[in-house]
PATOR-235733 format. One record per residue (C-alpha): residue in three letters; residue number from 1; x, y, z. Coordinates in steps of 0.5 Angstrom, whole numbers, plus 2048, in hexadecimal, padded with zeros to 3 digits. Example, Ala and Ser with C-alpha at 12.3 -4.5 7.8 and 13.67 -1.06 7.14 Angstrom:
<sites>
<site><r>ALA</r><k>1</k><X>819</X><Y>7F7</Y><Z>810</Z></site>
<site><r>SER</r><k>2</k><X>81B</X><Y>7FE</Y><Z>80E</Z></site>
</sites>
This chain:
<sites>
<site><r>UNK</r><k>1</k><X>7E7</X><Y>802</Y><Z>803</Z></site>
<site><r>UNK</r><k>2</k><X>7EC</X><Y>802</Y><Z>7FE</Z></site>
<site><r>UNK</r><k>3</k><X>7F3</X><Y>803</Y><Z>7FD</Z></site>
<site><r>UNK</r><k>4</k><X>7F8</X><Y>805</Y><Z>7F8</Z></site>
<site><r>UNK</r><k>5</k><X>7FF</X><Y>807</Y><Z>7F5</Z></site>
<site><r>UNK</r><k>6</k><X>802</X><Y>80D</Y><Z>7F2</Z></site>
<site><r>UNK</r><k>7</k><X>802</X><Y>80B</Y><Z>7EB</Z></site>
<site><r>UNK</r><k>8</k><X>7FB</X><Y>80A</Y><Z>7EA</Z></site>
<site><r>UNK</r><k>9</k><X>7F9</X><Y>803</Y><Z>7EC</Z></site>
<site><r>UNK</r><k>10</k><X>7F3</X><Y>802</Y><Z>7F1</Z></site>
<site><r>UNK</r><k>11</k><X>7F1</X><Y>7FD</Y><Z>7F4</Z></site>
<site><r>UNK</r><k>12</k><X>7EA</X><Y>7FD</Y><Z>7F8</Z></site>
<site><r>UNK</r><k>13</k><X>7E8</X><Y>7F8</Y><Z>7FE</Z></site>
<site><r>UNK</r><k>14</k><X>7E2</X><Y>7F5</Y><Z>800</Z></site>
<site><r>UNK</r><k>15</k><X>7E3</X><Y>7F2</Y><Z>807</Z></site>
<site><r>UNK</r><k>16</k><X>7DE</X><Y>7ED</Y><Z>80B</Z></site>
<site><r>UNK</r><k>17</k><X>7DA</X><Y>7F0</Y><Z>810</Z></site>
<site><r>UNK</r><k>18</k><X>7DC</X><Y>7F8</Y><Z>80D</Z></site>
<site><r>UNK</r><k>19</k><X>7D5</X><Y>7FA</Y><Z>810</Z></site>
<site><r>UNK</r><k>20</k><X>7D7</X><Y>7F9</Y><Z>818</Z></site>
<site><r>UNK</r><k>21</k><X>7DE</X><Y>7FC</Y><Z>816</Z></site>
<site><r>UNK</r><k>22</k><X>7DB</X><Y>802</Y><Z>812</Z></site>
<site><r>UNK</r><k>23</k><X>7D6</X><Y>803</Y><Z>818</Z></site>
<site><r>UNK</r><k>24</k><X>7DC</X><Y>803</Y><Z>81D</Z></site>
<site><r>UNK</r><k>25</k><X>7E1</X><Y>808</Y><Z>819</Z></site>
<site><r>UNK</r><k>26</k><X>7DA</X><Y>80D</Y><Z>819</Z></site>
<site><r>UNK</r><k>27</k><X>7DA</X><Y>80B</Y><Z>820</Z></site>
<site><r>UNK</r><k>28</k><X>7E1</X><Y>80D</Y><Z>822</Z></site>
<site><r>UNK</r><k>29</k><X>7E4</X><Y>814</Y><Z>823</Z></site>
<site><r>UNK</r><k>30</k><X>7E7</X><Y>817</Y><Z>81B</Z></site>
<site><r>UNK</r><k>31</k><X>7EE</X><Y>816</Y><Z>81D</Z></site>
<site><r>UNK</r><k>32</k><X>7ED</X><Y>80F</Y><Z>820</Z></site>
<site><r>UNK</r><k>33</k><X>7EA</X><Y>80D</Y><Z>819</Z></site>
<site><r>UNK</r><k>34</k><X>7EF</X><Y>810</Y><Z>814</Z></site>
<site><r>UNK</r><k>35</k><X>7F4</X><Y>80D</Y><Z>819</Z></site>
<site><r>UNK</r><k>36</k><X>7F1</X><Y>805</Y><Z>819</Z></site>
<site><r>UNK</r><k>37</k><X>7F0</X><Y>806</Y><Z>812</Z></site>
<site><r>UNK</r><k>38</k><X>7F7</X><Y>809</Y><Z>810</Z></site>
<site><r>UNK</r><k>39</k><X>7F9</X><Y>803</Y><Z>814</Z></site>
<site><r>UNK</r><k>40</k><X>7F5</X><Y>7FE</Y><Z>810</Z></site>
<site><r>UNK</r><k>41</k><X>7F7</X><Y>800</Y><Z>80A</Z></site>
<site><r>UNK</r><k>42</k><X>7FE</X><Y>800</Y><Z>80C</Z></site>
<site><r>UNK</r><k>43</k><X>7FD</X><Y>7F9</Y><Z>80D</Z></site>
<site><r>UNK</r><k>44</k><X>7FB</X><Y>7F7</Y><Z>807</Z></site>
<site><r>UNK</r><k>45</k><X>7FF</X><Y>7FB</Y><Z>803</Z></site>
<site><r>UNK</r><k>46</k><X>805</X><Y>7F9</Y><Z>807</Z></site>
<site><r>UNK</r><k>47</k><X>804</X><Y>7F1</Y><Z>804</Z></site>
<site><r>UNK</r><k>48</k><X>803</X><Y>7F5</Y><Z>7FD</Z></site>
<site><r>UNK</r><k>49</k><X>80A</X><Y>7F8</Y><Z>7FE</Z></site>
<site><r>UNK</r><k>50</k><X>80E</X><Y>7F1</Y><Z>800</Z></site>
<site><r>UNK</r><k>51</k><X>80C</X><Y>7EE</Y><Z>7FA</Z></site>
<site><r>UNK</r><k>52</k><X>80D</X><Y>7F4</Y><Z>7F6</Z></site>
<site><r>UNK</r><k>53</k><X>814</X><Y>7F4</Y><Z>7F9</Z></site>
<site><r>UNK</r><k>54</k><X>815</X><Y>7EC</Y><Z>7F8</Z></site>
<site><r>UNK</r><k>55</k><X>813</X><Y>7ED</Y><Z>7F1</Z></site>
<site><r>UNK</r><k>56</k><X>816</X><Y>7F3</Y><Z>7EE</Z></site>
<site><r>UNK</r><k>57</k><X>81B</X><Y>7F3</Y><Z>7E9</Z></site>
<site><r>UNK</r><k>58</k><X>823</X><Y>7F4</Y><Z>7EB</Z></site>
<site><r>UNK</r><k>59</k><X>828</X><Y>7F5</Y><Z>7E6</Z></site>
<site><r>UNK</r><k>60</k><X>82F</X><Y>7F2</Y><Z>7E7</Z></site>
<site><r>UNK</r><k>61</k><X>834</X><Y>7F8</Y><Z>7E6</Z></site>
<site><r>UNK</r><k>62</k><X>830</X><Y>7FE</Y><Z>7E7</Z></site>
<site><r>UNK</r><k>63</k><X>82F</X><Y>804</Y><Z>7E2</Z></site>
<site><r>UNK</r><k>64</k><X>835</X><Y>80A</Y><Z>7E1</Z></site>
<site><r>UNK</r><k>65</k><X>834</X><Y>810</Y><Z>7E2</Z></site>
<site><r>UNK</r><k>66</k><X>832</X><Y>815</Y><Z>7DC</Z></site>
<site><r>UNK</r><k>67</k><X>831</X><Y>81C</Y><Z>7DB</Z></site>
<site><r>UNK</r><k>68</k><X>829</X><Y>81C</Y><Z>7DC</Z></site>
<site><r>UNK</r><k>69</k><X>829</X><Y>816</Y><Z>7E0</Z></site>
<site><r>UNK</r><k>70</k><X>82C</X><Y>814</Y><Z>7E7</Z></site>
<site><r>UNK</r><k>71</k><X>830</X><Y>80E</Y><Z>7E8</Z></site>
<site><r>UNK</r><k>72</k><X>82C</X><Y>808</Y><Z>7EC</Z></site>
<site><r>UNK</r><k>73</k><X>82F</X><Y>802</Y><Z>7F0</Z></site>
<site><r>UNK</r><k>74</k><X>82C</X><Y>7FB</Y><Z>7EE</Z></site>
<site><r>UNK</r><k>75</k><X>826</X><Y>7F9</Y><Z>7F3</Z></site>
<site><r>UNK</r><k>76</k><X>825</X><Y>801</Y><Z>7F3</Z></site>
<site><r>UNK</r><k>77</k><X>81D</X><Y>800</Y><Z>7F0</Z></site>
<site><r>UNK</r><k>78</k><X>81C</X><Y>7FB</Y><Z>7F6</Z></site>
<site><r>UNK</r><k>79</k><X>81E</X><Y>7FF</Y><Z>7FB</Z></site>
<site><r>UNK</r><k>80</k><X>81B</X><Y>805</Y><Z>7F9</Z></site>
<site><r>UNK</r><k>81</k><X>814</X><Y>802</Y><Z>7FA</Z></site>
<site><r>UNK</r><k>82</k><X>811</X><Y>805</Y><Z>801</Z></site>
<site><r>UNK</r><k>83</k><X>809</X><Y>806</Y><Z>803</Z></site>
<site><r>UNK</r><k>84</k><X>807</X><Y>80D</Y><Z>805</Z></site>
<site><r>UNK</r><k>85</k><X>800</X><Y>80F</Y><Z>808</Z></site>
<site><r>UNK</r><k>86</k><X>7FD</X><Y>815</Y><Z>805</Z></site>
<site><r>UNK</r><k>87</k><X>7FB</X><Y>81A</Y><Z>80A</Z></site>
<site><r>UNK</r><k>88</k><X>7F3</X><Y>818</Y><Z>80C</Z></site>
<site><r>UNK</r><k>89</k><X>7EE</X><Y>81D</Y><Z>80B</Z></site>
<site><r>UNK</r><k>90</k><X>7E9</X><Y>819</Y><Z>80C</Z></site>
<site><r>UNK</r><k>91</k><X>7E7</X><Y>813</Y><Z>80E</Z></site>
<site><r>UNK</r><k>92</k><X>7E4</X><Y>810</Y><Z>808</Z></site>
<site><r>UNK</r><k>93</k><X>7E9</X><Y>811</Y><Z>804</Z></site>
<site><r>UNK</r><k>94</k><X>7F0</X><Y>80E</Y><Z>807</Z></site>
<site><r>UNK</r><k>95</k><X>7F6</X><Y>80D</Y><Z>802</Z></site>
<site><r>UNK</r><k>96</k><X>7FC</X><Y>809</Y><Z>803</Z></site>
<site><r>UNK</r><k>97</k><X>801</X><Y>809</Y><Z>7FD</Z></site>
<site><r>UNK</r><k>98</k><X>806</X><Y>804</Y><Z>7FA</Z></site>
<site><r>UNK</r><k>99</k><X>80A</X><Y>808</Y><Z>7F7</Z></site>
<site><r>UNK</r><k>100</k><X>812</X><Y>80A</Y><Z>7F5</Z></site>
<site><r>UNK</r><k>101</k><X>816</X><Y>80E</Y><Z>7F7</Z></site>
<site><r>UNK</r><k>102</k><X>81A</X><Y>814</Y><Z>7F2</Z></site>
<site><r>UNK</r><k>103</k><X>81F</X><Y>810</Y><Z>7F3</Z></site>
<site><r>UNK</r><k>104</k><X>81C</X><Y>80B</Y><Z>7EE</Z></site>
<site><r>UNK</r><k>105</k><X>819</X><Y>810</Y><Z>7E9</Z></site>
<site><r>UNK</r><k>106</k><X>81A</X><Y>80A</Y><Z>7E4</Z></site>
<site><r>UNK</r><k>107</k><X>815</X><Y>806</Y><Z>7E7</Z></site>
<site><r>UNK</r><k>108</k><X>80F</X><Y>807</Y><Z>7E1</Z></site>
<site><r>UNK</r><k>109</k><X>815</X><Y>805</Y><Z>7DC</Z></site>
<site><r>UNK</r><k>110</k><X>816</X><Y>7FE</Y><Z>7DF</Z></site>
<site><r>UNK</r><k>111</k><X>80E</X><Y>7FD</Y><Z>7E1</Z></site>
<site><r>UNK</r><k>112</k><X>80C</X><Y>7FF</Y><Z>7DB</Z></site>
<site><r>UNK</r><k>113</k><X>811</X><Y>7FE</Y><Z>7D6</Z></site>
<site><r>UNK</r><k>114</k><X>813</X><Y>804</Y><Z>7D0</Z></site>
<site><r>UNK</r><k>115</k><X>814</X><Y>804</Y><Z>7C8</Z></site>
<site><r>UNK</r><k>116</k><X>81B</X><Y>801</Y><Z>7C9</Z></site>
<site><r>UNK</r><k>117</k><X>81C</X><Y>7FD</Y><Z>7D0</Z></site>
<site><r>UNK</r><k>118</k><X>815</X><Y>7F8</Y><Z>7D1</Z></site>
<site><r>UNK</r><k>119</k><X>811</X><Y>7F8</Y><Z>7D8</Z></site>
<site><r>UNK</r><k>120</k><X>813</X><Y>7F4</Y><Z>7DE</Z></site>
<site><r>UNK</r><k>121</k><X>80C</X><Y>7F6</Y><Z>7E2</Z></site>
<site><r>UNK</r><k>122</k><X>80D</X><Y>7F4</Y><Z>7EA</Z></site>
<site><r>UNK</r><k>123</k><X>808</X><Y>7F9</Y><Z>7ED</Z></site>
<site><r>UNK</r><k>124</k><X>802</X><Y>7F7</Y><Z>7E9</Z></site>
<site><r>UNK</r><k>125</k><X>804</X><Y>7F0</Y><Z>7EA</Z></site>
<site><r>UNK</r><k>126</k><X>805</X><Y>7F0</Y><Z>7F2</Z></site>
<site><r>UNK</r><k>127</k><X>7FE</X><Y>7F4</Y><Z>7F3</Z></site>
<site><r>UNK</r><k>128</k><X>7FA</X><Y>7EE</Y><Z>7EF</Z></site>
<site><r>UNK</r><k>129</k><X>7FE</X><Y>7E8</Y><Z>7F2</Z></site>
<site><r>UNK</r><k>130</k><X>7FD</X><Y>7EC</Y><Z>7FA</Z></site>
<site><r>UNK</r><k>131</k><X>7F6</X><Y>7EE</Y><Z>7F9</Z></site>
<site><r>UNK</r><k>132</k><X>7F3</X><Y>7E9</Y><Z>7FD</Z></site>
<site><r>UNK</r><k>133</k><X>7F8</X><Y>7E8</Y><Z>802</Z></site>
<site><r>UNK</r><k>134</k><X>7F7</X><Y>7F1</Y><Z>802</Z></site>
<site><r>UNK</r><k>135</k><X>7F1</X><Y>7F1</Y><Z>804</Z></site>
<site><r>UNK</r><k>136</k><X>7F1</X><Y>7EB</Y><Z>809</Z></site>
<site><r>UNK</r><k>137</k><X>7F6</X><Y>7EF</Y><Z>80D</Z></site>
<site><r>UNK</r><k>138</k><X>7F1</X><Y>7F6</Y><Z>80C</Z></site>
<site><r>UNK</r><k>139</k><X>7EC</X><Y>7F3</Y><Z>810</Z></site>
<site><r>UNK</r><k>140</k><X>7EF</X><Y>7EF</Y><Z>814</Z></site>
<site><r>UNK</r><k>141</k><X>7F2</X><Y>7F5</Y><Z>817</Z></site>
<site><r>UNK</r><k>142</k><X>7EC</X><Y>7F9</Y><Z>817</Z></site>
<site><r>UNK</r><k>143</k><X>7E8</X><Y>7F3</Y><Z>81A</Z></site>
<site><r>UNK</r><k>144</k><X>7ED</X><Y>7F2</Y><Z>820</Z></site>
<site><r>UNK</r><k>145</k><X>7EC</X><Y>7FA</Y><Z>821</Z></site>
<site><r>UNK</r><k>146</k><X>7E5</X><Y>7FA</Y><Z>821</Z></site>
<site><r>UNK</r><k>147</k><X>7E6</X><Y>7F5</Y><Z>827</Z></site>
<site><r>UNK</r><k>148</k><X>7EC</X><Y>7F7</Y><Z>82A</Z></site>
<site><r>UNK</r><k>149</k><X>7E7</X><Y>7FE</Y><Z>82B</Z></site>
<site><r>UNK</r><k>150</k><X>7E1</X><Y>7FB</Y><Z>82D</Z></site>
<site><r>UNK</r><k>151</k><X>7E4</X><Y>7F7</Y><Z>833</Z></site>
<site><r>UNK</r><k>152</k><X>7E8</X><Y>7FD</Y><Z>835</Z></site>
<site><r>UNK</r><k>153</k><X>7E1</X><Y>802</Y><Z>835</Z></site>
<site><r>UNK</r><k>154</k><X>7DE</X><Y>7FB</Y><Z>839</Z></site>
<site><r>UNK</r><k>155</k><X>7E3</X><Y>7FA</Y><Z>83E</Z></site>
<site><r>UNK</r><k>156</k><X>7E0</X><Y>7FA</Y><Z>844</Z></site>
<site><r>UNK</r><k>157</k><X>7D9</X><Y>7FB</Y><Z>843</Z></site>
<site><r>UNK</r><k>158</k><X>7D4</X><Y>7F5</Y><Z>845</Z></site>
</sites>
């Protein structure tokens, strides 16, 4: 299981008991698989994304607008950090991404500095210092699913 953002960081995770909860998404239907799934990673990529905003950089005044590029208020980057699914062709490869919108073009200047202006990263940063709490998340919910749906299938069977 892993899960990733638009710039090309990738974080795989390794979950306790990811046997049984590898056993049940071949068990279940596709679509119901890729949605558990898609909903896992939208968990722990959710508290990737919080710190990310918690932590990213926000100037004091904005910059102008110039002829090549558009104006940005202050706190634009923060505010521009979403969390998109990619669409799910299969179940073994589900993606959700921690990314920015066209609105914050600039984000690889600020993450990664450039010749005249030094690097303030924040994304790399939010991804290592949540990892652990990432992952958690990832199986928890994947654990509680699996239990949720081993109960309904049983109800009502002696």
């Amino acid at each position: 299981m892993a899960f990733g953002y638009q710039s090309g960081f990738g974080v795989t995770i390794n979950i306790e008991g990811a046997r049984a909860i590898e056993a049940w998404l071949k068990e279940i239907k596709f679509d119901l698989a890729g949605k558990k799934m898609r909903g896992a990673l939208r968990k722990g990529a959710g508290i990737v994304k919080d710190v990310a905003v918690a932590t990213a950089p926000v100037s004091k005044s904005g910059r102008h607008a110039s002829k090549k590029y558009p104006a940005h208020e202050s706190g634009n980057l923060r505010d521009a950090l979403k969390l998109q699914a990619a669409p799910i062709k299969n179940r073994d490869n589900v993606v959700v991404h921690v990314g920015l919108t066209k609105d914050a073009f600039y984000w690889r200047w600020v993450e990664f500095g450039k010749h005249d202006q030094p690097a303030y990263p924040f994304l790399r940063p939010a991804l290592d210092s949540s990892e652990g709490a990432a992952t958690d998340a990832v199986g928890r919910f994947l654990r509680n699913s699996m239990k949720r749906y081993r109960t309904a299938r049983t109800r009502g069977r002696k």
